[in-house]
C-alpha positions in Angstrom: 79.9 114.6 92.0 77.4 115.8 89.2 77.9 117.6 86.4 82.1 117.4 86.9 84.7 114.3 86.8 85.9 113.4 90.0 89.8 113.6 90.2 91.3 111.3 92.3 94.9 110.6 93.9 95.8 107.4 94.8 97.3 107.8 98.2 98.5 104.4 99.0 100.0 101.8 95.9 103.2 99.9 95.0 105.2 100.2 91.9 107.8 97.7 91.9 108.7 94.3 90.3 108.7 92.9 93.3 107.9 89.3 93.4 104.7 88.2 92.7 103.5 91.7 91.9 102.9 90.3 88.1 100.6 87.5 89.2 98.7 90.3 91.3 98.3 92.7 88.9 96.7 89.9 86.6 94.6 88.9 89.0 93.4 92.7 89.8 92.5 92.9 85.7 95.8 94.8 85.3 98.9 94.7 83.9 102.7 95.5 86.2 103.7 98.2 84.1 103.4 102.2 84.1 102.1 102.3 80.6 99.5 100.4 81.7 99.1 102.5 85.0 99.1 105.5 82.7 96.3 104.5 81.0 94.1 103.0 83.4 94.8 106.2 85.4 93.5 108.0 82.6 90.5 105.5 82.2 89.3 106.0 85.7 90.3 109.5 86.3 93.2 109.3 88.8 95.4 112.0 88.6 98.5 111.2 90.4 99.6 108.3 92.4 101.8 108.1 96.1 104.3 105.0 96.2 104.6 103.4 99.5 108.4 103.0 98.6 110.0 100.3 99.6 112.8 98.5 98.8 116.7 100.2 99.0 117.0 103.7 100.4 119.3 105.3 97.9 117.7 108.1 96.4 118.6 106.8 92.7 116.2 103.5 93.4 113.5 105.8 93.1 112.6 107.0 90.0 109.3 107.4 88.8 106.5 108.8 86.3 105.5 112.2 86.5 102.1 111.1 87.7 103.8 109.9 91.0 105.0 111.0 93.8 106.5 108.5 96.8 107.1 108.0 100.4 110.7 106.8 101.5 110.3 102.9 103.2 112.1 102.2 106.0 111.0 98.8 105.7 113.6 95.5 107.0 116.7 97.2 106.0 116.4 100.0 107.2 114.9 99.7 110.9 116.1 99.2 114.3 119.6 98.7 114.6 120.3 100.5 111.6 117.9 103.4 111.8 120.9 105.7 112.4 123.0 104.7 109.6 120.1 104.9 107.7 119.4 108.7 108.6 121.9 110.5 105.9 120.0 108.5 102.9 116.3 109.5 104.3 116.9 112.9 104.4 118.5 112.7 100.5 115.2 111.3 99.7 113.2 114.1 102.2 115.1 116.4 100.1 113.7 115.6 97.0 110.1 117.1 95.9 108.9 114.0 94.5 109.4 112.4 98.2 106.6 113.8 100.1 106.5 111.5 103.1 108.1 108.5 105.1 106.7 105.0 105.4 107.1 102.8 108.6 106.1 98.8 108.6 106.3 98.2 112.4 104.3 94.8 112.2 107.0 93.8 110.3 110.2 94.7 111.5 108.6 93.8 115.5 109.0 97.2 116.8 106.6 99.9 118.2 106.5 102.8 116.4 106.5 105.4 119.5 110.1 103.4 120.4 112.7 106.2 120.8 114.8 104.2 117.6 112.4 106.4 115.7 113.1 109.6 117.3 115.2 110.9 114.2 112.8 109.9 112.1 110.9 111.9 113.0 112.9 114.8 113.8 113.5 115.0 109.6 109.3 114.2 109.1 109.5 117.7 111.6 112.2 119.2 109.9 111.2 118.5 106.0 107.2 118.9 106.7 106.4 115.4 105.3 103.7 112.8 106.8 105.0 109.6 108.4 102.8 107.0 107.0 102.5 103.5 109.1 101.4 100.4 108.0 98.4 99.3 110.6 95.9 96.1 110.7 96.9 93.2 109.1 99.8 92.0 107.5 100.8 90.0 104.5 103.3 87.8 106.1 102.5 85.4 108.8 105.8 85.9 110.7 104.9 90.1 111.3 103.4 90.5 114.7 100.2 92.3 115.0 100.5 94.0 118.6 103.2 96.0 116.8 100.6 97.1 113.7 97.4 97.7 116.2 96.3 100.7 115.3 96.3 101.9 119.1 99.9 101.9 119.0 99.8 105.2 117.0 98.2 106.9 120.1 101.2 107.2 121.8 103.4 108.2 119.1 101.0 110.7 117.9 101.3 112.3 121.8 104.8 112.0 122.1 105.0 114.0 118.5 102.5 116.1 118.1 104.3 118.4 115.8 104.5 115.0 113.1 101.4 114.5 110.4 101.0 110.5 111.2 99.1 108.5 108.5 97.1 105.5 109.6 96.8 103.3 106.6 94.6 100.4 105.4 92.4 102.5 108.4 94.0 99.4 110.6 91.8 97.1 109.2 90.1 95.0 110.8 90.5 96.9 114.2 88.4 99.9 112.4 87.2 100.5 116.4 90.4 101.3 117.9 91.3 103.1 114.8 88.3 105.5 114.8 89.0 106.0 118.8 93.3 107.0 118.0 91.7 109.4 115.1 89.0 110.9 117.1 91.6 112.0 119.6 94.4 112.5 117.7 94.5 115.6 115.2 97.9 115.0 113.3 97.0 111.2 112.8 94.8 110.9 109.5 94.1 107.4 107.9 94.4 106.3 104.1 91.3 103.3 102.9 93.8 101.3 101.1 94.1 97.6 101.3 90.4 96.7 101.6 90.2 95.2 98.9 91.7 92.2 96.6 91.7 91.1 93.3 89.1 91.8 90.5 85.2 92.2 91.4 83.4 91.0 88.6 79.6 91.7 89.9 80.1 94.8 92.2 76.8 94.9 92.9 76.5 91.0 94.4 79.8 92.1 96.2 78.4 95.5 97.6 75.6 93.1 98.9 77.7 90.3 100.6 79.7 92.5 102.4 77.0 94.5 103.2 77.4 94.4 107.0 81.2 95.6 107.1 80.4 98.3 104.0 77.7 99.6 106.8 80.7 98.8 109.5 83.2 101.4 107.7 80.1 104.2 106.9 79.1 104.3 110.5 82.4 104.4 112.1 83.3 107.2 109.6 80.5 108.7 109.9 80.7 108.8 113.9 84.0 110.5 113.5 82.6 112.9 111.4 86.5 113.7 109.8 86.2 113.3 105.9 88.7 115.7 106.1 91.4 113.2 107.7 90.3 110.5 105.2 92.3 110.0 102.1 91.3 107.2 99.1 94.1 104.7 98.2 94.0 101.2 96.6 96.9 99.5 97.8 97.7 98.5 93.9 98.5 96.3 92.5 96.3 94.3 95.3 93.0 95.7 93.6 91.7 97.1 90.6 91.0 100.5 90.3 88.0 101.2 88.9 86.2 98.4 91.2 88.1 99.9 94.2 86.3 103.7 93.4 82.8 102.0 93.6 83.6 100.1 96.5 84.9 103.7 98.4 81.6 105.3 97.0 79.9 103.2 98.8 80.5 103.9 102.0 81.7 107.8 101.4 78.6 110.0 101.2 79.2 112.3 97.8 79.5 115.4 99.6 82.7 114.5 100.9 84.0 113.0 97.6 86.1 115.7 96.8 87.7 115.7 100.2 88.3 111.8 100.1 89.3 111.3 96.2 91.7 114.1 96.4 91.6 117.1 98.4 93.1 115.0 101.4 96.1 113.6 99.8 96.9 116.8 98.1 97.3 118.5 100.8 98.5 116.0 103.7 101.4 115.1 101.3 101.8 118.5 99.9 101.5 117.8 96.0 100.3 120.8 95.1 98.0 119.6 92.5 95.4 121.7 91.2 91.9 120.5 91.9 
């Protein structure tokens, strides 16, 4: 955008002390910490941030800067055979204004998301008006199973809910293919770009060259599903650093649809009501 600073939500981090998030952080030219958040938010103009929030599911495990918002995990301990025992804490969190959304990890916890064990899920994403975010593509742990995180598998959950605002995140990286095709047909499935990218880039420019076959992979198949407004930046922090991860999205984003990307999206699929 000329002439105005571009405002931009992060749609897609983590903000925990989980192990090992220190060493990544580091590694990303960052520090685990939300004073430093703060100020690199303010450094690269992010404006507010959406926790992928996993972890416990009591409501008082989740407190956070003003600057954030989150989405209740129901990550290991809270899936499949518990799901139901699980359903009186979600909808404390669903309750909450700072909760705008739930987050599934199906590669992880080896179960599809359009199973009927999710059903009440997403009868409260229905009832509460909140996105259901899934995890998609590739996972961190070699014991997840990837025929449970295919992108594709969001097709039939998206059919069998079509009243439910589904979120593909990481764009189901590296099946970007058979994500385009799900988004294409689906129009309550949108995607978030998070995960893309690891570490610190210290010469952008030699990256932005290297990779320039899958840079021109992501513009095309964006651009052949002509639905910026579907598309939502995230960074999948601490994983990346931020200000590399803005160039990197500018890339492959043409500037007209900045605005939509960086923040419109996000402020409206998770209902933040920020002012742009």
């Amino acid at each position: 955008m000329k002439g105005n600073t571009l405002k931009i939500i992060d749609s897609h981090f983590h903000f925990r002390d989980f192990k090992g998030f220190n060493e990544l952080a580091l590694a990303a030219g960052h520090v685990n910490s939300a004073e430093h958040l703060r100020q690199a938010y303010a450094q690269y103009h992010y404006v507010h941030g959406v926790v992928m929030g996993n972890g416990t599911l009591d409501p008082e495990g989740h407190v956070y800067p003003e600057f954030m918002s989150y989405c209740i995990g129901l990550d290991s301990s809270g899936c499949n055979d518990h799901i139901e025992e699980s359903l009186p804490l979600l909808e404390e969190n669903l309750k909450r204004k700072q909760c705008c959304g739930i987050k599934l990890y199906p590669g992880y916890n080896h179960v599809y998301i359009y199973d009927s064990v999710y059903d009440p899920v997403y009868e409260l994403a229905k009832r509460y008006d909140k996105p259901v975010a899934v995890h998609t593509g590739l996972t961190a742990t070699a014991n997840a199973l990837l025929k449970y995180s295919h992108p594709l598998t969001l097709d039939e959950a998206a059919v069998k809910h079509p009243d439910v605002q589904f979120v593909m995140c990481h764009i189901g990286n590296p099946f970007l293919q058979d994500a385009i095709a799900v988004l294409e047909k689906n129009r309550n499935v949108a995607v978030d770009l998070s995960g893309l990218l690891e570490g610190k880039i210290h010469d952008m420019n030699g990256f932005l060259k290297a990779k320039e076959g899958y840079i021109s992979m992501l513009r095309d198949w964006l651009c052949y599903l002509n639905r910026y407004d579907s598309v939502m930046f995230g960074t999948d922090w601490p994983l990346a650093n931020l200000g590399d991860y803005v160039a990197f999205v500018k890339a492959f984003i043409p500037e007209q649809y900045w605005q939509a990307v960086f923040f419109d999206n996000a402020n409206r699929l998770y209902r933040l009501g920020l002012e742009a």
